[in-house]
N, C-alpha and C positions, 0 to 999 in steps of 0.2 A: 355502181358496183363494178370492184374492178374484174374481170373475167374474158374467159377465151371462151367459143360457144364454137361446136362444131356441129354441121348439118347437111343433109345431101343422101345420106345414108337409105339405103332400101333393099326391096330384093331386084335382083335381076338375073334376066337367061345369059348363059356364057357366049360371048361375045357382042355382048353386051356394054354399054358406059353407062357412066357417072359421073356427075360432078359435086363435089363435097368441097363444103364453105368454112373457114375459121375465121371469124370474125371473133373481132377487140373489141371490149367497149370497157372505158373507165382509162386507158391510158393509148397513146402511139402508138400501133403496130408499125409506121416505117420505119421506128427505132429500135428494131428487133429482129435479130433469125429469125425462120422460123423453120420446123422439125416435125413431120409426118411422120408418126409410128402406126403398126399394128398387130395386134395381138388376138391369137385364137384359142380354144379352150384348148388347155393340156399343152400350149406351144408358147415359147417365150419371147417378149418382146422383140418385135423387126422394125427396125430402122427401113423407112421406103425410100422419104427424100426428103432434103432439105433445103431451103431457097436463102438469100444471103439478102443485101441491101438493092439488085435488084434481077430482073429476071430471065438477064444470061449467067449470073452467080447459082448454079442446083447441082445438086448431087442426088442421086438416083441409088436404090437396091439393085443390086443386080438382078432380083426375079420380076424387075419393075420397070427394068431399064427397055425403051423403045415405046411402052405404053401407057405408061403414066406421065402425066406433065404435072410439075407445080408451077404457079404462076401467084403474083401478089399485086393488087390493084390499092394501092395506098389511099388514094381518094374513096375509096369505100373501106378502108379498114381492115380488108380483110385480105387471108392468101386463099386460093383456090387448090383443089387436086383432082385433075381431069384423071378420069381410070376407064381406060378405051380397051378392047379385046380382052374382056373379065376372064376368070376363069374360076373355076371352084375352089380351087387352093387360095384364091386373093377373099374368100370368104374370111371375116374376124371384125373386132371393134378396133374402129380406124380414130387413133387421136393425134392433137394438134400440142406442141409445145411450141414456145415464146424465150428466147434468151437475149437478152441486150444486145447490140451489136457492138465489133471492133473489142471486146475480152476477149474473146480467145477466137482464134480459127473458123470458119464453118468446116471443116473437116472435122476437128476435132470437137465440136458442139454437133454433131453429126452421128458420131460415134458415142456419144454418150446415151443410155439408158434410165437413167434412175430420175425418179421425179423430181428428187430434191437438187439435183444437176442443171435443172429450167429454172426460169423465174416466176414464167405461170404456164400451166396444164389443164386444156380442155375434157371434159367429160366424156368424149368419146360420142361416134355415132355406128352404127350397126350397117357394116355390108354382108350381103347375101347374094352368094352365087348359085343357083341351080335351077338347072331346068321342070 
C-alpha cells in the first residue's frame, strides 16, 4: 500500500521534546520533498518545515525556527521532526506531505497548502502541550 504514516505524537509538559516519524511505504521517499504541516482547532493550516533531497536543504516556520529540526534518513524511509522547548501554542495535528523532487522549488512546495498540491498526505498525528 502506497502511503505516508506519521507517528511520535503524544502529550507533553512545555518544554518538553518530541520526536515524530513519517515514514513511506509502497514507494522512495529519497525521491521526494518533504513538508511538515500543522493545524489546530478553529486555526488554519501552518507550514513548520520543509526538508529538500538532503539534510542541509530545510526551511523552518518562523514560530519553529531555533527548535525544531527536520531531518530525513533515507535508508529507513522515512524524515524525522525533532520539536525541542514545546510550548502550548505548538499544540495541534502535526502532518507529513510527500512531493517529487526537482518540479518545482522547495520554497515554493513550501508555501503551498492544499492537499491536492502533494502527491501524497499523511494522516496526521496528535501533539499536546500542557502541563
Amino acid at each position: 500500500q502506497v502511503q505516508l504514516v506519521e507517528s511520535g505524537g503524544g502529550l507533553v509538559q512545555p518544554g518538553g521534546s518530541l520526536r515524530l516519524s513519517c515514514a513511506a511505504s509502497g514507494f522512495r521517499l529519497d525521491l521526494y520533498a518533504l513538508a511538515w504541516f500543522r493545524q489546530a482547532p478553529g486555526k488554519e493550516r501552518e507550514g513548520v518545515a520543509c526538508i529538500g533531497s538532503t539534510n542541509s536543504d530545510t526551511i523552518y516556520g518562523d514560530s519553529v525556527k531555533g527548535r525544531f529540526t527536520v531531518s530525513r534518513d533515507n535508508a529507513e524511509n522515512t524524515v524525522y521532526l525533532h520539536l525541542n522547548s514545546l510550548k502550548p501554542e505548538d499544540t495541534a495535528i502535526y502532518y507529513c506531505a510527500a512531493d517529487i523532487l526537482w518540479v518545482r522549488s522547495l520554497q515554493d512546495m513550501c508555501i503551498a497548502r492544499g492537499k491536492d498540491e502533494y502527491d501524497y498526505w499523511g494522516q496526521g498525528t496528535q501533539v499536546t502541550v500542557s502541563s
